[in-house]
Structures are given as structure tokens and as C-alpha cells.
CHARMM internal coordinates of N, CA and C (Angstrom, degrees):
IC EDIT
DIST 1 N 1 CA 1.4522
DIST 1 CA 1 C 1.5255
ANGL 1 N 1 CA 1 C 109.98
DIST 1 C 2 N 1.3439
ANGL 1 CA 1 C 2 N 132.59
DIHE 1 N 1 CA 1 C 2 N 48.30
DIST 2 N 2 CA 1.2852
ANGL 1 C 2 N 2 CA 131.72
DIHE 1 CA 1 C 2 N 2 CA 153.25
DIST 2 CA 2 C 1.3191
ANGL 2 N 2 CA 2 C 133.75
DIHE 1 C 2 N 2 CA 2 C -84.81
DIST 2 C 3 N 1.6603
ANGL 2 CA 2 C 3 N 101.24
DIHE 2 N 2 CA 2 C 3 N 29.99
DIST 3 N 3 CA 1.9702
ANGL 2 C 3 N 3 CA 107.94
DIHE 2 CA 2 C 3 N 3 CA 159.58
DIST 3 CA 3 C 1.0677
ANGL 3 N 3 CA 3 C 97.32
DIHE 2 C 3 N 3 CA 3 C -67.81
DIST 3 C 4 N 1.4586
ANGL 3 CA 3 C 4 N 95.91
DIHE 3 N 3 CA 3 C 4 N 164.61
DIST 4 N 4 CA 1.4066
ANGL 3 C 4 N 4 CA 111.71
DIHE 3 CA 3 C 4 N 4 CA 179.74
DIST 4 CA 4 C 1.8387
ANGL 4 N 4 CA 4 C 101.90
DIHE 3 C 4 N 4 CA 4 C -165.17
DIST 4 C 5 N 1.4631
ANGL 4 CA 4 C 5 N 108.33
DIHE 4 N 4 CA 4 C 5 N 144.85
DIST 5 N 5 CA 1.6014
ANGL 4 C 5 N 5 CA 113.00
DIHE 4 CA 4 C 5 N 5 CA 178.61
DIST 5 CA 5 C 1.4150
ANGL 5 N 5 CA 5 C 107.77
DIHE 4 C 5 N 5 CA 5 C -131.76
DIST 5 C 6 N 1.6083
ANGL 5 CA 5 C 6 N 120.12
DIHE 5 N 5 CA 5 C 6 N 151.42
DIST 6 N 6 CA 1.2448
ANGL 5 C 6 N 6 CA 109.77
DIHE 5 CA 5 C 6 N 6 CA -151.33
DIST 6 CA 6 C 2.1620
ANGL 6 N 6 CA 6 C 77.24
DIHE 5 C 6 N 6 CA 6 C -137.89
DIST 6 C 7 N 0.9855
ANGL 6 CA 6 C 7 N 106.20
DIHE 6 N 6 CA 6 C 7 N 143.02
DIST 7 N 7 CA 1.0159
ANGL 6 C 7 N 7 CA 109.70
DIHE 6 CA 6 C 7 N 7 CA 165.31
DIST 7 CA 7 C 1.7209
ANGL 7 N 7 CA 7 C 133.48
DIHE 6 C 7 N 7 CA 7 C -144.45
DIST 7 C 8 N 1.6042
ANGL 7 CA 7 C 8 N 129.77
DIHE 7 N 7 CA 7 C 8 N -163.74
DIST 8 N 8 CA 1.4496
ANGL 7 C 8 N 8 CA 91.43
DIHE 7 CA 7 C 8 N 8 CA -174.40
DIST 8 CA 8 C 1.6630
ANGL 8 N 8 CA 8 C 111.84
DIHE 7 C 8 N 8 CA 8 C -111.07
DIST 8 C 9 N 1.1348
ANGL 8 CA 8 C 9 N 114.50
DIHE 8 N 8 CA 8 C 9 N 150.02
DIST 9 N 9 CA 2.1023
ANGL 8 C 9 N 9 CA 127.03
DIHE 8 CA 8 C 9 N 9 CA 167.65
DIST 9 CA 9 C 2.0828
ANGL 9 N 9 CA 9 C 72.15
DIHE 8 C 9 N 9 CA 9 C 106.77
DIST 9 C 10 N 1.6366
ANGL 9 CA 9 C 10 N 104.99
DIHE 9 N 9 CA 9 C 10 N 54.44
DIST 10 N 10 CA 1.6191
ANGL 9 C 10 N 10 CA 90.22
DIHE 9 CA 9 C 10 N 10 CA 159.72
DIST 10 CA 10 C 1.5188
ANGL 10 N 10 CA 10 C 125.33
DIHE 9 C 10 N 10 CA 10 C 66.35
DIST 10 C 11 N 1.1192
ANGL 10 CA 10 C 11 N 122.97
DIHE 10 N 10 CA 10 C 11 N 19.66
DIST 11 N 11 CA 1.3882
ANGL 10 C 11 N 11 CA 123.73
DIHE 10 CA 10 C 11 N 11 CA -158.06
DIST 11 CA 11 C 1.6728
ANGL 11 N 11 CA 11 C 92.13
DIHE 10 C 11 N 11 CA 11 C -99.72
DIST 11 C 12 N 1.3784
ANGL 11 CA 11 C 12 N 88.91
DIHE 11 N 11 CA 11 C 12 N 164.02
DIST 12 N 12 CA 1.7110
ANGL 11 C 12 N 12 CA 83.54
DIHE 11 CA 11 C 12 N 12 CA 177.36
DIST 12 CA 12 C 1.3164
ANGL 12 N 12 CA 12 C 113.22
DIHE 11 C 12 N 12 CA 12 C -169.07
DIST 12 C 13 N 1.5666
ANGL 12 CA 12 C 13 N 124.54
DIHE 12 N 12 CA 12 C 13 N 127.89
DIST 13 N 13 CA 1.9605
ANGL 12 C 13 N 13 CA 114.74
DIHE 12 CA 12 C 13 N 13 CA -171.12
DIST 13 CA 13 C 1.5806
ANGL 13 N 13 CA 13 C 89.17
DIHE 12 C 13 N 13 CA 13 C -114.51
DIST 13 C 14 N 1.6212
ANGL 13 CA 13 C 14 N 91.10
DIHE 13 N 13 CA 13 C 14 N 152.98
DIST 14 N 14 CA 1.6061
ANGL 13 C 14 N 14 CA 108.94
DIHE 13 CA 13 C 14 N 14 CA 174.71
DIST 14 CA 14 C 1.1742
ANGL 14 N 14 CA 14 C 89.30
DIHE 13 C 14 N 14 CA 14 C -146.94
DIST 14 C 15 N 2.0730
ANGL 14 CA 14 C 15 N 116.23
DIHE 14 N 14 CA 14 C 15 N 134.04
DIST 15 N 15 CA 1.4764
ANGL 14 C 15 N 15 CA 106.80
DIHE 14 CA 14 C 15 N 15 CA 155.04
DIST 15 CA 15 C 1.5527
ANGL 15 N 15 CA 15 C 116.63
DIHE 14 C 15 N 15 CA 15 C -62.07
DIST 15 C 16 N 1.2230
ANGL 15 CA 15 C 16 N 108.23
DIHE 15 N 15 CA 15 C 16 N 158.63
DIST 16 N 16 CA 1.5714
ANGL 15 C 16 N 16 CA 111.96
DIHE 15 CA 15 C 16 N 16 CA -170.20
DIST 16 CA 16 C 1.8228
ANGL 16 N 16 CA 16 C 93.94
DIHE 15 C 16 N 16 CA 16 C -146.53
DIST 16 C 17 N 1.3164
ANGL 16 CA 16 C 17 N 107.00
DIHE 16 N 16 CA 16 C 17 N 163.58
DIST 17 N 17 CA 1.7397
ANGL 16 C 17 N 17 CA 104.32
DIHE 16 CA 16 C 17 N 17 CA 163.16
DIST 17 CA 17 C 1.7605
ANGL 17 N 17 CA 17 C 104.57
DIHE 16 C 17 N 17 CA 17 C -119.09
DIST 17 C 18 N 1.1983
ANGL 17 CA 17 C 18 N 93.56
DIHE 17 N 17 CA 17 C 18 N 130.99
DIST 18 N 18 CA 2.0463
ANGL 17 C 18 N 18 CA 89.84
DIHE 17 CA 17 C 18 N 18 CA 164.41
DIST 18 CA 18 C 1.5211
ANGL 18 N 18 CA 18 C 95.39
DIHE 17 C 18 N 18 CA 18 C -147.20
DIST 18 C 19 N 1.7256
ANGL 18 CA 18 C 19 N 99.07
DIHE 18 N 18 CA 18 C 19 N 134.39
DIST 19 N 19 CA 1.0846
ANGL 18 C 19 N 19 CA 127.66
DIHE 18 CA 18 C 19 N 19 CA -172.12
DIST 19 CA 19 C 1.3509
ANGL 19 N 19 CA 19 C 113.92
DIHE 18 C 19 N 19 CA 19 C 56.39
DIST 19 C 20 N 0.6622
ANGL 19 CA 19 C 20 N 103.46
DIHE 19 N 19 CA 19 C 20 N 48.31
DIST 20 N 20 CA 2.2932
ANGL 19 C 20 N 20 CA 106.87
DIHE 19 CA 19 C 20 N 20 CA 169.20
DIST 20 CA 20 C 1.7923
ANGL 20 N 20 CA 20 C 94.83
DIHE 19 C 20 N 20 CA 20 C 99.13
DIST 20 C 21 N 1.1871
ANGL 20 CA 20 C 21 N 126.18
DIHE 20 N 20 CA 20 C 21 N -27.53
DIST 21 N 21 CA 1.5620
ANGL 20 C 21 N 21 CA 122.75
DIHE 20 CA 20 C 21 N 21 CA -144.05
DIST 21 CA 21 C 1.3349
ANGL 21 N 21 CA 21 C 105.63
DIHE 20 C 21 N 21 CA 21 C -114.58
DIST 21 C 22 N 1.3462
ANGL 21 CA 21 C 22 N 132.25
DIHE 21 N 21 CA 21 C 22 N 131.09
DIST 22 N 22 CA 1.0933
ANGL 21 C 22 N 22 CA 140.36
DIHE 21 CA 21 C 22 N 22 CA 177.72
DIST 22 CA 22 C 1.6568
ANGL 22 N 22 CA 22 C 103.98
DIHE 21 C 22 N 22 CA 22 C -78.65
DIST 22 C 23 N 1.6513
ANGL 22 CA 22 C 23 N 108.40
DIHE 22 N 22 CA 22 C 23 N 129.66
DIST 23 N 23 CA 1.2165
ANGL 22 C 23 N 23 CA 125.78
DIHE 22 CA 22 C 23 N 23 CA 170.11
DIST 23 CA 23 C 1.7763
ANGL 23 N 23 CA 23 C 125.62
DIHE 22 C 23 N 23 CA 23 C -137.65
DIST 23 C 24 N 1.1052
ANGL 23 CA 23 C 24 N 114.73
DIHE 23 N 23 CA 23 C 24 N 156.13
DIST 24 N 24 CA 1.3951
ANGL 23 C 24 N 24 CA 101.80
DIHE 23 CA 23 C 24 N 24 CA -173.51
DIST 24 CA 24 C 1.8306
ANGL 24 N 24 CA 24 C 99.11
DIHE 23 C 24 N 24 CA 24 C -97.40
DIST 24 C 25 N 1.0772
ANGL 24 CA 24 C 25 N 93.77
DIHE 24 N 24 CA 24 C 25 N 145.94
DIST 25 N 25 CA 1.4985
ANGL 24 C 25 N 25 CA 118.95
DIHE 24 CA 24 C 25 N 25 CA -168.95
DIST 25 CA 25 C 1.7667
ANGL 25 N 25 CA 25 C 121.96
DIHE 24 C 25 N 25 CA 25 C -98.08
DIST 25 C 26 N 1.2071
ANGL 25 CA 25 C 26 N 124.72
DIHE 25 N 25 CA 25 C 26 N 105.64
DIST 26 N 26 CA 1.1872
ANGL 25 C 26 N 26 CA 134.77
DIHE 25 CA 25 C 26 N 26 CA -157.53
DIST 26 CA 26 C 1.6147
ANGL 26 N 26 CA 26 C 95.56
DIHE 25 C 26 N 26 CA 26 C -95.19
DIST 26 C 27 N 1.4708
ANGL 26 CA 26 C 27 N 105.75
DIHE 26 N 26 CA 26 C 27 N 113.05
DIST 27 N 27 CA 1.7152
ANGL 26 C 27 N 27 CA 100.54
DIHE 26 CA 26 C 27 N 27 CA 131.44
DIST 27 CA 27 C 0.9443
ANGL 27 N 27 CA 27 C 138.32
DIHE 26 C 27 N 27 CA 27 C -169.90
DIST 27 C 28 N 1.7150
ANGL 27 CA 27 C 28 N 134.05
DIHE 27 N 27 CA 27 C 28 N 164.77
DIST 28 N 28 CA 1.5617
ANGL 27 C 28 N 28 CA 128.88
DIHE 27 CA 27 C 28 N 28 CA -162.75
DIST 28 CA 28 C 1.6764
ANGL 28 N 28 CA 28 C 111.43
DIHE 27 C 28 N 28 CA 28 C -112.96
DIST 28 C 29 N 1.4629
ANGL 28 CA 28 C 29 N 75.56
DIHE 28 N 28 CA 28 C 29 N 117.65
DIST 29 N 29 CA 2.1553
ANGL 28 C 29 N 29 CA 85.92
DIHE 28 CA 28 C 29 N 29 CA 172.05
DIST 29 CA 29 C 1.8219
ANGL 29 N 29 CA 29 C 106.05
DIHE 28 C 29 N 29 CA 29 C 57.42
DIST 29 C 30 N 1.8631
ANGL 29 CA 29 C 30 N 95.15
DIHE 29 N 29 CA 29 C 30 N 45.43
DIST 30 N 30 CA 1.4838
ANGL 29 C 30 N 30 CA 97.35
DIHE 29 CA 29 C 30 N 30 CA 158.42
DIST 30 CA 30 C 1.7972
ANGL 30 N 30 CA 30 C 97.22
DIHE 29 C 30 N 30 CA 30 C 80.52
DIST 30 C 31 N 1.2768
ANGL 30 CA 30 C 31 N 129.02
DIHE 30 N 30 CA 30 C 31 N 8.05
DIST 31 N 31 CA 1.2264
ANGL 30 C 31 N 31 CA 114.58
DIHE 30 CA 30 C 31 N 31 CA -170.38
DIST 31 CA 31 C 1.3580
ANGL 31 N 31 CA 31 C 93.66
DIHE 30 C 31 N 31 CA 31 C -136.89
DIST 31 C 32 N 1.9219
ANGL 31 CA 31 C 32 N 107.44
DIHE 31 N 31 CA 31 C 32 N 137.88
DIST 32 N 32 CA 1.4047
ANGL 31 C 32 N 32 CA 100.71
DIHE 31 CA 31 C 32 N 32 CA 169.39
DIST 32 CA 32 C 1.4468
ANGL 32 N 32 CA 32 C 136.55
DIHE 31 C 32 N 32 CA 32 C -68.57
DIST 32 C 33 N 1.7899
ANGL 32 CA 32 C 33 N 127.96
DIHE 32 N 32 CA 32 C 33 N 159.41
DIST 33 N 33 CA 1.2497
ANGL 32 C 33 N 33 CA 124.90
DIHE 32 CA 32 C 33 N 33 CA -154.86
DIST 33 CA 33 C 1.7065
ANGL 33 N 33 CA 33 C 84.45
DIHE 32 C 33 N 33 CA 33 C -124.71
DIST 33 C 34 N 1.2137
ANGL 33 CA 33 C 34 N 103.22
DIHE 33 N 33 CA 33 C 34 N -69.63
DIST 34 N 34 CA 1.3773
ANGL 33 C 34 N 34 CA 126.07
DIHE 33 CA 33 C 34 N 34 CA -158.17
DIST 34 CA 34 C 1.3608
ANGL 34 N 34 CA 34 C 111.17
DIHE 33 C 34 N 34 CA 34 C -154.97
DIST 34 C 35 N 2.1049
ANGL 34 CA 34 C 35 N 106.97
DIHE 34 N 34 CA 34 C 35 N 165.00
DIST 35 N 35 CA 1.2728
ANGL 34 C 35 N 35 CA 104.44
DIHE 34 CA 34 C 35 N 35 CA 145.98
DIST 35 CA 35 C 1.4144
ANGL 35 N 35 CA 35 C 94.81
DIHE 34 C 35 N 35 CA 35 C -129.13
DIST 35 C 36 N 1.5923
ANGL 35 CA 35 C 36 N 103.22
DIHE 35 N 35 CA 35 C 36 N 156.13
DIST 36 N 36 CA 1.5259
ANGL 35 C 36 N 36 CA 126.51
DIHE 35 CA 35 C 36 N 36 CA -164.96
DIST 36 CA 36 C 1.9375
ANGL 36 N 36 CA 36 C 94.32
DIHE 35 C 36 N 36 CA 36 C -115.26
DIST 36 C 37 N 1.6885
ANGL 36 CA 36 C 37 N 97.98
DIHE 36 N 36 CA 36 C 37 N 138.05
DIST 37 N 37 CA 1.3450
ANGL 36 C 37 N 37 CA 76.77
DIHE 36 CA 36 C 37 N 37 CA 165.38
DIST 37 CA 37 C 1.7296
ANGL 37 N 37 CA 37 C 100.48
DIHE 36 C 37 N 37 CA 37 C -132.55
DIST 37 C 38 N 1.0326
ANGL 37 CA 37 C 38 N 123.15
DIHE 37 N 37 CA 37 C 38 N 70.00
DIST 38 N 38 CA 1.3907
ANGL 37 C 38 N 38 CA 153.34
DIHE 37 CA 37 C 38 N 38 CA 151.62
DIST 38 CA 38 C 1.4167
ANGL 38 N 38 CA 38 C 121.70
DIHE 37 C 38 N 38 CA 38 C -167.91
DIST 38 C 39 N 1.4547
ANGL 38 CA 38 C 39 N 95.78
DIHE 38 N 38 CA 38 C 39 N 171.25
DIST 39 N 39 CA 1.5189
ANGL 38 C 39 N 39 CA 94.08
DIHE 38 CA 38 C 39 N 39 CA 169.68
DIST 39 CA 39 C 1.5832
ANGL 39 N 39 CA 39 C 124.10
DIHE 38 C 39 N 39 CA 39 C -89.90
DIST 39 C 40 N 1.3215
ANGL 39 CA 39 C 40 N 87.40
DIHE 39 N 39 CA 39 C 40 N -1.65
DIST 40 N 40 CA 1.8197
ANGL 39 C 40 N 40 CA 88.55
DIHE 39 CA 39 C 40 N 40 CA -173.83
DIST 40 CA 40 C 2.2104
ANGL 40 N 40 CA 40 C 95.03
DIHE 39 C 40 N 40 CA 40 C -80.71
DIST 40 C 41 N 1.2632
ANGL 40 CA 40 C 41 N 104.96
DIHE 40 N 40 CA 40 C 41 N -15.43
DIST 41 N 41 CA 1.3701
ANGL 40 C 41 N 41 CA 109.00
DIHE 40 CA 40 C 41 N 41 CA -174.75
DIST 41 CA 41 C 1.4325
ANGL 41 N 41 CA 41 C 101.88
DIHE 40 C 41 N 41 CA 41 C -70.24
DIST 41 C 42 N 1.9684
ANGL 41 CA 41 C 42 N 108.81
DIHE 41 N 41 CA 41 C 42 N -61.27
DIST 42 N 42 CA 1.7531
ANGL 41 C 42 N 42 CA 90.75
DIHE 41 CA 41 C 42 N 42 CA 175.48
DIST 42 CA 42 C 1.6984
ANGL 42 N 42 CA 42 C 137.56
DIHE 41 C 42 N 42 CA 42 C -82.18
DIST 42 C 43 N 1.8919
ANGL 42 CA 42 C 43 N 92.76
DIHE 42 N 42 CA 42 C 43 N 24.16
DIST 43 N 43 CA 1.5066
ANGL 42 C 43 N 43 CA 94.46
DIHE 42 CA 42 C 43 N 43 CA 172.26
DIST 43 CA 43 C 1.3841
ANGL 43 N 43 CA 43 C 109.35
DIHE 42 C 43 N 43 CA 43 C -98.47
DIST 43 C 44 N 1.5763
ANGL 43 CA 43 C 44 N 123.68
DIHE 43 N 43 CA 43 C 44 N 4.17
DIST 44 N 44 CA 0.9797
ANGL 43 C 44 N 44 CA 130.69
DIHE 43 CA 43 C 44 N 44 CA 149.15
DIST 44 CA 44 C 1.4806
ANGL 44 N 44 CA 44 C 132.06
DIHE 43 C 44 N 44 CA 44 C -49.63
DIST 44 C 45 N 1.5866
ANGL 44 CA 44 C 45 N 105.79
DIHE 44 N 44 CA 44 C 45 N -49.47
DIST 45 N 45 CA 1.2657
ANGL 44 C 45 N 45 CA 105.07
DIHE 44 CA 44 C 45 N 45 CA -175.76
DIST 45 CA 45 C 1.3908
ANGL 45 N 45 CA 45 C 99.01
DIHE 44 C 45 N 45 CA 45 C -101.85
DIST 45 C 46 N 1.4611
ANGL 45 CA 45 C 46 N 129.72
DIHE 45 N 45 CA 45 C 46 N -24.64
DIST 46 N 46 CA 2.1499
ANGL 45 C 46 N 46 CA 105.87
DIHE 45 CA 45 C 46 N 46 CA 169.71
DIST 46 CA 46 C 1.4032
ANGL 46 N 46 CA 46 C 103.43
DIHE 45 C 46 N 46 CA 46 C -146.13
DIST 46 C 47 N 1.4399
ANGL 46 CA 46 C 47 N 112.15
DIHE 46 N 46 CA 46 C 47 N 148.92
DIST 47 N 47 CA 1.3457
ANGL 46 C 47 N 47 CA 123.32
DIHE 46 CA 46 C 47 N 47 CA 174.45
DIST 47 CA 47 C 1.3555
ANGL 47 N 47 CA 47 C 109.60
DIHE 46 C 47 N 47 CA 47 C -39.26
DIST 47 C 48 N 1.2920
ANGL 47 CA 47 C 48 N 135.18
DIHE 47 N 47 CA 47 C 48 N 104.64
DIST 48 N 48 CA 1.7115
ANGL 47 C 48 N 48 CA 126.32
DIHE 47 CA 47 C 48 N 48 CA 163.67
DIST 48 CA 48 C 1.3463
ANGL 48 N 48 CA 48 C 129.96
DIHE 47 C 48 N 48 CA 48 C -35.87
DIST 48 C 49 N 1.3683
ANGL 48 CA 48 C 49 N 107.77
DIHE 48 N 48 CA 48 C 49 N -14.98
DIST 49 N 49 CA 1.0730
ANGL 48 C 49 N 49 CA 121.36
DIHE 48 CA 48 C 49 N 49 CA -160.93
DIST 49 CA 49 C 2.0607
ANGL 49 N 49 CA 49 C 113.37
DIHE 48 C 49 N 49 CA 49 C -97.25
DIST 49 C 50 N 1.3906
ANGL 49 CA 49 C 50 N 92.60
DIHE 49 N 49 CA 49 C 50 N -2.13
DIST 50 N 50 CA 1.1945
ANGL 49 C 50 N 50 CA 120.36
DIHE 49 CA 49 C 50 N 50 CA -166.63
DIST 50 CA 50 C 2.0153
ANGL 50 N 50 CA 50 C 111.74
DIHE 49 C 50 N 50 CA 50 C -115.58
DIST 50 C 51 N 1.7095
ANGL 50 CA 50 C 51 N 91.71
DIHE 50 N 50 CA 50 C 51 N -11.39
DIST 51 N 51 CA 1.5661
ANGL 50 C 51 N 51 CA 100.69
DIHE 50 CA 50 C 51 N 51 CA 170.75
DIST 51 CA 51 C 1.5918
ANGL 51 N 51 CA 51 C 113.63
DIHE 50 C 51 N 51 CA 51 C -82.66
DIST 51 C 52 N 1.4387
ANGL 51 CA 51 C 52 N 125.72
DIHE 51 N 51 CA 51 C 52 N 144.37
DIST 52 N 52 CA 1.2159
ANGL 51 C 52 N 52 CA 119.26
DIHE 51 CA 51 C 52 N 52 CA 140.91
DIST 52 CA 52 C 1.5018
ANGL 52 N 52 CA 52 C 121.27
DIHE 51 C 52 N 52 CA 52 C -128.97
DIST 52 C 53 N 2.2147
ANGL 52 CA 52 C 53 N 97.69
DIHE 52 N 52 CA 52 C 53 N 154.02
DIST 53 N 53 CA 1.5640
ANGL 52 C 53 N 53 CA 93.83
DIHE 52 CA 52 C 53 N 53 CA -177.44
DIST 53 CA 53 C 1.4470
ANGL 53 N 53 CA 53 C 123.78
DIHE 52 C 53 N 53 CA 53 C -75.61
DIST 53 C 54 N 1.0097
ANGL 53 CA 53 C 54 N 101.46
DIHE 53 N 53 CA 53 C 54 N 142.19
DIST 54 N 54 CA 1.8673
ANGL 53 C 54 N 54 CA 101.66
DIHE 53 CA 53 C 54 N 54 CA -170.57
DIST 54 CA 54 C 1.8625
ANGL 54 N 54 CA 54 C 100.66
DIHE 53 C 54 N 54 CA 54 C -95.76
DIST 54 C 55 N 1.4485
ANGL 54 CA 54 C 55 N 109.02
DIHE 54 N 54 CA 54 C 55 N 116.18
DIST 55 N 55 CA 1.1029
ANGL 54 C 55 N 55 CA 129.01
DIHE 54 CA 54 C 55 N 55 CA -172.50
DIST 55 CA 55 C 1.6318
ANGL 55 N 55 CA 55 C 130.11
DIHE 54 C 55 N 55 CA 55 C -82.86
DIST 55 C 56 N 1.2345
ANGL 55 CA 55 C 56 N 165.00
DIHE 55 N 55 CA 55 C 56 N 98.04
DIST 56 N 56 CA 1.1226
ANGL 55 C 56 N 56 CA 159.83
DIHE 55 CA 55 C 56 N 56 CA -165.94
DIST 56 CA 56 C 1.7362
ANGL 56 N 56 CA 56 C 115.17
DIHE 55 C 56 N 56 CA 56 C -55.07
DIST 56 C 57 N 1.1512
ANGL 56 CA 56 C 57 N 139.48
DIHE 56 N 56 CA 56 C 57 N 52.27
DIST 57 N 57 CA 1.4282
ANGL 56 C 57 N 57 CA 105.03
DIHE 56 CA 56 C 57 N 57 CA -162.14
DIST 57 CA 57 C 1.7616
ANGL 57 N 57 CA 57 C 121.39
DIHE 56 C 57 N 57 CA 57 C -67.50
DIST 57 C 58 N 1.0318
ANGL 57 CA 57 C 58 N 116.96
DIHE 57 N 57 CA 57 C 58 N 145.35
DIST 58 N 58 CA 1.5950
ANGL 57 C 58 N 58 CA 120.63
DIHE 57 CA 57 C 58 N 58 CA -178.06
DIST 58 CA 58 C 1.9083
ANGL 58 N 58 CA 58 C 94.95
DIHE 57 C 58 N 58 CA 58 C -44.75
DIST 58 C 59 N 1.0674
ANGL 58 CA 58 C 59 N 94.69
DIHE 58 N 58 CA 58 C 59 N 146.37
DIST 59 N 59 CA 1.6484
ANGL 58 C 59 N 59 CA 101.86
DIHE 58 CA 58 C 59 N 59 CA 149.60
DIST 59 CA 59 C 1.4969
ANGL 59 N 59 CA 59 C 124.65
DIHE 58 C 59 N 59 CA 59 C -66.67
DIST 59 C 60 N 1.3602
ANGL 59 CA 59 C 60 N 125.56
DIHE 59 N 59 CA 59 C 60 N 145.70
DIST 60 N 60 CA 1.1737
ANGL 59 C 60 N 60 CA 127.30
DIHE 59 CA 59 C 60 N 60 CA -167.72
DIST 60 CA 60 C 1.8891
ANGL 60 N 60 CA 60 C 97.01
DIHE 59 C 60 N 60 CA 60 C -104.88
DIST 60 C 61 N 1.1510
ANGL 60 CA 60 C 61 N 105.98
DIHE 60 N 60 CA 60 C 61 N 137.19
DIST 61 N 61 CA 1.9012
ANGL 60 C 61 N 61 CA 104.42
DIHE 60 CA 60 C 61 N 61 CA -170.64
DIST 61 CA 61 C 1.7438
ANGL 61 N 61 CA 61 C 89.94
DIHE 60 C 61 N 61 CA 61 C -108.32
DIST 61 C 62 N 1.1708
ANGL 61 CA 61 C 62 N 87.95
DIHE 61 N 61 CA 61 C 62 N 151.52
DIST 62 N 62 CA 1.6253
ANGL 61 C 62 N 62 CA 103.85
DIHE 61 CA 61 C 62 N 62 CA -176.63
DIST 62 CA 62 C 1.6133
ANGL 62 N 62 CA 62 C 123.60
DIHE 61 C 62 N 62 CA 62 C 74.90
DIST 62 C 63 N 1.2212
ANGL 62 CA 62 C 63 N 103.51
DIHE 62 N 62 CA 62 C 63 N -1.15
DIST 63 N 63 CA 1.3146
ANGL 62 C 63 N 63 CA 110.51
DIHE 62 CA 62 C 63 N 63 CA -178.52
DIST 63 CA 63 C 1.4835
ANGL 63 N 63 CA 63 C 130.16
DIHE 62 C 63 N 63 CA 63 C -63.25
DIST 63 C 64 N 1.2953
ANGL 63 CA 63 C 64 N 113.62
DIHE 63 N 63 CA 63 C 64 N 113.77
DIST 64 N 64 CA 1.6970
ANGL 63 C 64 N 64 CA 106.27
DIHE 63 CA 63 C 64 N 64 CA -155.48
DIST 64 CA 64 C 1.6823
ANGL 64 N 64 CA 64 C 113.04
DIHE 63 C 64 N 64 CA 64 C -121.16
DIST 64 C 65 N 1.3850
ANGL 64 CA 64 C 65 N 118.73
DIHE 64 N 64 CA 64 C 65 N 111.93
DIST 65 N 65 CA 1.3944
ANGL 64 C 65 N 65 CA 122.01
DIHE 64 CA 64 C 65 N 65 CA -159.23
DIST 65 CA 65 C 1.6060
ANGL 65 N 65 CA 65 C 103.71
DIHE 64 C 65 N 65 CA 65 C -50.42
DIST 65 C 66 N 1.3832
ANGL 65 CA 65 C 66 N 110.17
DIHE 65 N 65 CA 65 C 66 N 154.41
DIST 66 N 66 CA 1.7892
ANGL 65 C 66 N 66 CA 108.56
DIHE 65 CA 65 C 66 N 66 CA -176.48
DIST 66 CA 66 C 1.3257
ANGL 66 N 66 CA 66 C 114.53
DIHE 65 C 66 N 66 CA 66 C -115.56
DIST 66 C 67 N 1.2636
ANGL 66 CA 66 C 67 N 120.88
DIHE 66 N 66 CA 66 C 67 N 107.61
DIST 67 N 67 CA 1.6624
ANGL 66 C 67 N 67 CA 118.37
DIHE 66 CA 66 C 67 N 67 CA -171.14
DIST 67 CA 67 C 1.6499
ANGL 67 N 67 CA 67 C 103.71
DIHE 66 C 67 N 67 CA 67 C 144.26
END
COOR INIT
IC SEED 1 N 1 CA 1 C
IC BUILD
């Protein structure tokens, strides 16, 4: 479970589990909000359309700065 959504004024979802059940996890500027257990719950609090997924890319090996 290392998705992750980044949204804007700091907001931020992580799936999380509480009490047996997987929920997505709300919070702003590092501080908890909520947990949602749909998505219609965190389209309550921000346009979805306004989230993005925050991606890991691998490290690149050998990579040698040019200049």
C-alpha cells in the first residue's frame, strides 16, 4: 500500500486499515482530517479531479550529470 494522492492547501490520501477495513486516509499539512471509507466520502471534501497520484520512479544506476 504505497499509493499515495497529493492534493491542493496540503491535503493528502493514503490507504490505511482501521479496524479490519481498509479506508483511505485524509490529511492536511501532515495533520489528520479523517478516514473516508469511499470515494464518494473524499469527494466530499475535494474535487477528485484536483488529486494527483504521487509515483515512485526507480532510480536510474549509472547516471552521470552532463556539464
Amino acid at each position: 500500500m504505497d499509493r499515495r494522492w497529493v492534493g491542493p492547501d496540503g491535503l493528502e490520501i493514503v490507504p490505511a486499515f482501521r479496524e479490519g477495513r481498509q479506508v483511505l486516509r485524509v490529511s492536511r499539512d501532515g495533520r489528520f482530517v479523517t478516514d473516508c471509507v469511499s470515494v464518494a466520502q473524499v469527494a466530499r471534501l475535494v474535487d477528485l479531479a484536483d488529486l494527483c497520484e504521487v509515483i515512485a520512479l526507480p532510480s536510474r544506476r549509472g547516471f552521470e550529470a552532463v556539464g
